[in-house]
C-alpha angles and dihedrals in degrees: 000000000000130000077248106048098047088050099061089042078055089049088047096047104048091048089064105036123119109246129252093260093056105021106128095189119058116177125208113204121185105257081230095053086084086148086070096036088098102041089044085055094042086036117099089260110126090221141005128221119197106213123223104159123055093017099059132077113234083243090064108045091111101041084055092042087050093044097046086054095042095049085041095048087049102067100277127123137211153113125276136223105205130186135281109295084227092063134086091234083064095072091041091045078050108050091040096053089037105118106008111137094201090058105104094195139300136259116226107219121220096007120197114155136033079241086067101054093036092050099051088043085059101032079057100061089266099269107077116104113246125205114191100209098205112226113161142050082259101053094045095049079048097047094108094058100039084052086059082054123130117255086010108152104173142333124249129191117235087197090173098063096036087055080052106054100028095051090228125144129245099257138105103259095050088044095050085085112056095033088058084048100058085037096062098037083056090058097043081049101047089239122146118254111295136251117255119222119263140276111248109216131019101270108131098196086052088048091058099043086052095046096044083055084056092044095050091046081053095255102158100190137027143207125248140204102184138039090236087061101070108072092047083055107041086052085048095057105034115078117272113247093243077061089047090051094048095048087047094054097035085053091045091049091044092040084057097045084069092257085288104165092222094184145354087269092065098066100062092031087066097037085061089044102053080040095069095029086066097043089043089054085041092052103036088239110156126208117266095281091207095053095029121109098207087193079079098048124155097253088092098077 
C-alpha cells in the first residue's frame, strides 16, 4: 500500500473512531511490532496503545522509544503507554513524545499517586491525556484521589500485575473489588467509566464472559492484545439492541405521560434508558427491529 493511500485510510479512519472517553476496545501493540502499527490503526479497535513498557526488554527501550516517534511523526495516531513514573525510561519516554501532535495521549503505567499523574500531565506541555492504568494493591486503595488527579482522563485496570502483587486469582469474585473500586473512584472524579484489564488468549466465548464480568461491575471499556479481540468486545460493551428497543420505547411512554415521575422506580429506570439511548446513537446501534415499534421512534426526543 502507498504513502497515499494509508494515509487516506488514516483520514478515513480517524474521522469515524470512538473517542478516548467512550472507546470500549482499547488495543495494546508491542512498541517493537512497527510492521502492525498501520493495520492496528486501520483495525475496529476504538482506540490503539503503543506499548513501551511491559512489552519491551531493558535492552530495547530505545529502539521502542525510536520506532513509536517515528511512526507518530510520520502521520500515524494513538495512545502510549509509557513507562513507571519511578524509572529512569519515564523521563526518556517523556522528553521523546513531548510535542507530537499525532500522540493521542499516554498511559501511565503502575499508578500510584495523583503526583504521578499530575507530574507526567505537566511534564507533557499540559495539554496530553493521561490514563493511570492501576497495577498494584496501592494504586487501587488510591484510585479516588488519582482520579482527582490533574490531568487525569480515564482509569484503566492493569489486572496482570495486580494478580501479581496481590496474590488473587483471575476470576470474577477476586476481581468484584478492585473493579468497584475503580468504578466508584471514576464516579467521585467525574471520569468516565473505566477500562477493564485484558483477556489473555483468543477464546471468544472467554472474551465475552469476561467482558460481560467487567460490564456488570460497570467497566465501560476494555484492553486488547490482539487485533481479533476488538469487535467481540466492542459488541460486548455497546447496548444490545433488545436494550436499545426497551429504552426507545420507555423514553417514548414516558415522553407521552407528560414526563410525570409516577414512583421512586422511574428515575433510575430513565437514567438507564437515556444511557443507553446515547451509547446506542454513539455507537449506531438500532432497536430490535422484530419486537420495535418504529411509530415510537427516537426521532421524538
Amino acid at each position: 500500500m502507498s504513502t497515499t493511500q494509508i494515509a487516506e485510510k488514516r483520514e478515513v479512519r480517524e474521522a469515524n473512531r470512538v473517542e478516548g472517553h467512550n472507546a470500549r476496545s482499547w488495543l495494546l501493540v508491542s512498541a517493537m511490532r512497527t510492521e502492525i502499527f498501520d493495520d492496528a490503526q486501520l483495525s475496529r479497535a476504538d482506540q490503539i496503545i503503543l506499548d513501551m513498557e511491559d512489552a519491551i526488554d531493558t535492552s530495547l527501550k530505545v529502539q521502542a522509544r525510536e520506532n513509536v516517534t517515528g511512526w507518530l511523526k510520520g502521520g500515524g495516531r494513538a495512545w502510549v503507554r509509557i513507562n513507571d513514573w519511578t524509572t529512569e525510561d519515564w523521563s526518556d519516554d517523556i522528553a521523546a513524545l513531548a510535542g507530537i501532535e499525532t500522540l493521542a495521549g499516554v498511559m501511565l503505567a503502575k499508578t500510584e499517586s495523583p503526583d504521578q499523574v499530575t507530574d507526567t500531565f505537566q511534564r507533557l506541555g499540559g495539554g496530553t491525556p493521561v490514563i493511570p492504568l492501576l497495577e498494584s494493591a496501592l494504586g487501587i486503595e488510591d484510585a479516588a484521589t488519582i482520579a482527582r488527579a490533574r490531568g487525569a482522563y480515564r482509569l484503566a485496570f492493569g489486572s496482570g500485575d495486580y494478580r501479581r502483587d496481590t496474590g488473587a486469582e483471575n476470576d470474577p469474585l477476586a476481581m468484584a473489588y478492585p473493579r468497584t473500586k475503580l468504578v466508584l473512584a471514576s464516579r467521585i472524579g467525574g471520569l468516565p467509566g473505566p477500562i477493564d484489564g485484558p483477556t489473555v488468549g483468543s477464546s471468544h466465548p472467554l472474551l465475552r464472559e469476561q467482558g460481560a464480568d467487567g460490564v456488570a461491575m460497570g467497566m465501560t471499556g476494555k484492553l486488547c492484545l490482539d487485533i481479533e479481540q476488538p469487535s467481540v468486545i466492542n459488541e460486548s460493551f455497546s447496548p444490545s439492541p433488545s436494550d436499545v428497543t426497551w429504552a426507545y420505547e420507555f423514553l417514548h411512554k414516558f415522553e407521552e405521560g407528560g414526563r410525570v415521575i409516577r414512583d421512586g422506580s422511574d428515575k433510575p429506570r430513565l437514567a438507564r434508558a437515556e444511557t443507553i439511548k446515547r451509547r446506542a446513537e454513539l455507537f449506531r446501534i438500532k432497536p430490535d427491529t422484530e419486537t420495535y415499534d418504529a411509530s415510537a421512534g427516537p426521532s421524538v426526543y
